[in-house]
C-alpha angles and dihedrals in degrees: 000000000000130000107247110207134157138214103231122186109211115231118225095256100217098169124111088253144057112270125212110211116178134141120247124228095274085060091255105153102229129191130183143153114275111252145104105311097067089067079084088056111117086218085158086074089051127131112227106262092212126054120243110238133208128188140163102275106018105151103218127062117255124190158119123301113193103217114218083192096053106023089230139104109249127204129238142175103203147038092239092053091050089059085045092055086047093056094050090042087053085042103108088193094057115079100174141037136187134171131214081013106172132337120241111220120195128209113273114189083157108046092205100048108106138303112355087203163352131220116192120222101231142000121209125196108212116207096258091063098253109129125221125220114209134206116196119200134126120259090247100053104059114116142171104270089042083053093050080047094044086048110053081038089067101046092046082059092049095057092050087048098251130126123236131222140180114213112204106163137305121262122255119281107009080067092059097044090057089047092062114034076050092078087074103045091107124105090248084070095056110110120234108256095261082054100044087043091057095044099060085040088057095050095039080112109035113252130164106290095247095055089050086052104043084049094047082053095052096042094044101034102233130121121279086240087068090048097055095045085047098052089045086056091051097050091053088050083044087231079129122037143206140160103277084189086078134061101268101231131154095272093053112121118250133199140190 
């Protein structure tokens, strides 16, 4: 699926209060005042309200993410927000995603005071229904005027009700570990039901992962090949679990 995205042009917000503009997912621009209310927003339905460039020479990495979570491709402009888009994809508690999601506009009485506006980089629905405004941005390149943004960012978010996170990078290697029990996060990596079945029957007692699915093989009749992809699956749906602080190889013990 494509990547919807729209070409917005922000409005000089000259009223006393912060404004949310974002475009719902008929493609309708809406604007409204920050406040309560929006916490009923289904943000995570939301079209990017900005469009995603690319040009020779850019000097970060734009693409598609396919979303396990969403079902969707997602846009992103970086490779870090690409990492950001796998940890909440691998997220269980999170049940919807969006990117570019609205634009925050902030009060301007003087037009050249300032930023006019922000817009977040993603916006994740948990399964309790609070959402989570991120912020994506290295370590290194946080500065003064991004932590005055960041800031009024997250207080904007706690008077709609949402939580606010800055996502700054994963750590090694659980980064490295989600990146690759990502690659079998599509539907052609779900075991068949007698395969899903032995696996968590195999790792009922935790047990190193090549043991489980050398038992799984044996007990289901399947190659050892479609166990392991099956086990990888279920590692990404955290059916199966293991430590991700540590390097995944085939002695890592594994639980159901």
């Amino acid at each position: 699926m494509a990547v919807q995205s729209s070409a917005v042009a922000f409005p000089a917000n000259l009223s006393e209060s912060s404004r949310l503009l974002w475009v719902d997912e008929l493609g309708s621009v809406r604007l409204c005042q920050v406040g309560g209310d929006l916490g009923s927003v289904l943000l995570e339905r939301s079209v990017p309200v900005r469009r995603f460039y690319a040009w020779p020479g850019k000097r970060s990495f734009d693409g598609r993410w396919w979303s396990s979570t969403t079902r969707s491709h997602l846009g992103f402009e970086s490779l870090l927000e690409r990492q950001a888009l796998l940890a909440f994809d691998f997220d269980r508690d999170v049940v919807g995603l969006a990117v570019q999601p609205f634009a925050l506009l902030w009060p301007r009485r003087n037009s050249s005071a300032g930023p006019r506006h922000h817009v977040p980089d993603l916006f994740a629905r948990r399964a309790d229904g609070r959402g989570v405004v991120v912020d994506v941005r290295p370590a290194g390149r946080i500065d003064e005027r991004s932590r005055v943004q960041f800031a009024r960012t997250q207080q904007v978010a706690a008077l709609v009700g949402w939580d606010f996170q800055l996502f700054t990078g994963l750590p090694s290697p659980r980064a490295a570990n989600l990146a690759f029990l990502a690659g079998y996060r599509y539907d052609r990596c779900v075991p068949a039901g007698t395969v899903r079945a032995g696996l968590l029957a195999a790792f009922q007692t935790p047990r190193p992962l090549s043991r489980g699915v050398e038992a799984a093989a044996a007990a289901t009749g399947v190659t050892t090949a479609i166990a392991v992809a099956g086990a990888y699956h279920l590692l990404w749906r955290q059916d199966l679990q293991v430590n991700l602080d540590l390097l995944l190889r085939a002695d890592s013990e594994v639980g159901g």
